[in-house]
N, C-alpha and C positions, 0 to 999 in steps of 0.2 A: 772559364773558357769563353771565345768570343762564339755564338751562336750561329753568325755566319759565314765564320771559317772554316773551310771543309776539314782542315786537320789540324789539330789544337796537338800539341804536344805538350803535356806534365815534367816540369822537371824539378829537382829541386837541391838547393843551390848547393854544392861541394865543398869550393874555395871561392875566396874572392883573394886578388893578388894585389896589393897598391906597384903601381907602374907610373911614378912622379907623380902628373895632376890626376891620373886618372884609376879607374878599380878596373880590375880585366877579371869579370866572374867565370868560373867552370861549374857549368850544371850536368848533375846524371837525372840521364832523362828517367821516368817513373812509369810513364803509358802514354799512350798514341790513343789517339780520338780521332777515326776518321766518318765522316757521313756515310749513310747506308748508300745514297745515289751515286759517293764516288770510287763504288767497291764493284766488284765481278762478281759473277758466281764461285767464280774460284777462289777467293776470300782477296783478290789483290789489288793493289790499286789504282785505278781508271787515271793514268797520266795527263789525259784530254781533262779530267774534272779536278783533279786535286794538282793545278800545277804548281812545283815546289819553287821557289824565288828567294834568292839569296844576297844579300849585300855583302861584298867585298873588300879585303884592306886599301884597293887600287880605284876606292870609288865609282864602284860598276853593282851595276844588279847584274846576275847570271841564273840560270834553269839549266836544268839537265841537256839541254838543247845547246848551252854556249851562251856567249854575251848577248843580253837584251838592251841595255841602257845606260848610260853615264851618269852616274847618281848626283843627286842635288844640283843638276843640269837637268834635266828631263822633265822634271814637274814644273820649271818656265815658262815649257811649251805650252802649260793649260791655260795659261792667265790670257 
């Protein structure tokens, strides 16, 4: 687990599919790791602290919120 990742997900591995050059793995996930700071008291979980981010087939990062960024365009802007 990375240690300062608010939410480490366990999974482990199902299939893996060859797709010409490439392998397209399916994982079942195992357990959920989330930090205690990004929980409620009502065991659930603080959106504002754990936010989820996801890369796309269409070259985009997106969050539960909708599109954030154009993938591998975005990090240019750092240099």
């Amino acid at each position: 687990m990375i240690e300062e990742c608010p939410v480490n997900i366990e999974c482990k591995v199902a299939h893996i599919l060859t797709l010409g050059t490439h392998e397209f793995v399916i994982g079942q996930v195992e357990a959920v790791h989330v930090s205690e700071d990004c929980m409620t008291g009502g065991n659930q979980t603080r959106k504002d602290k754990a936010f989820p981010l996801c890369a796309r087939h269409r070259r985009e990062y997106r969050s539960l919120g909708g599109h954030l960024a154009q993938a591998y365009s975005v990090g240019k802007e750092l240099k």
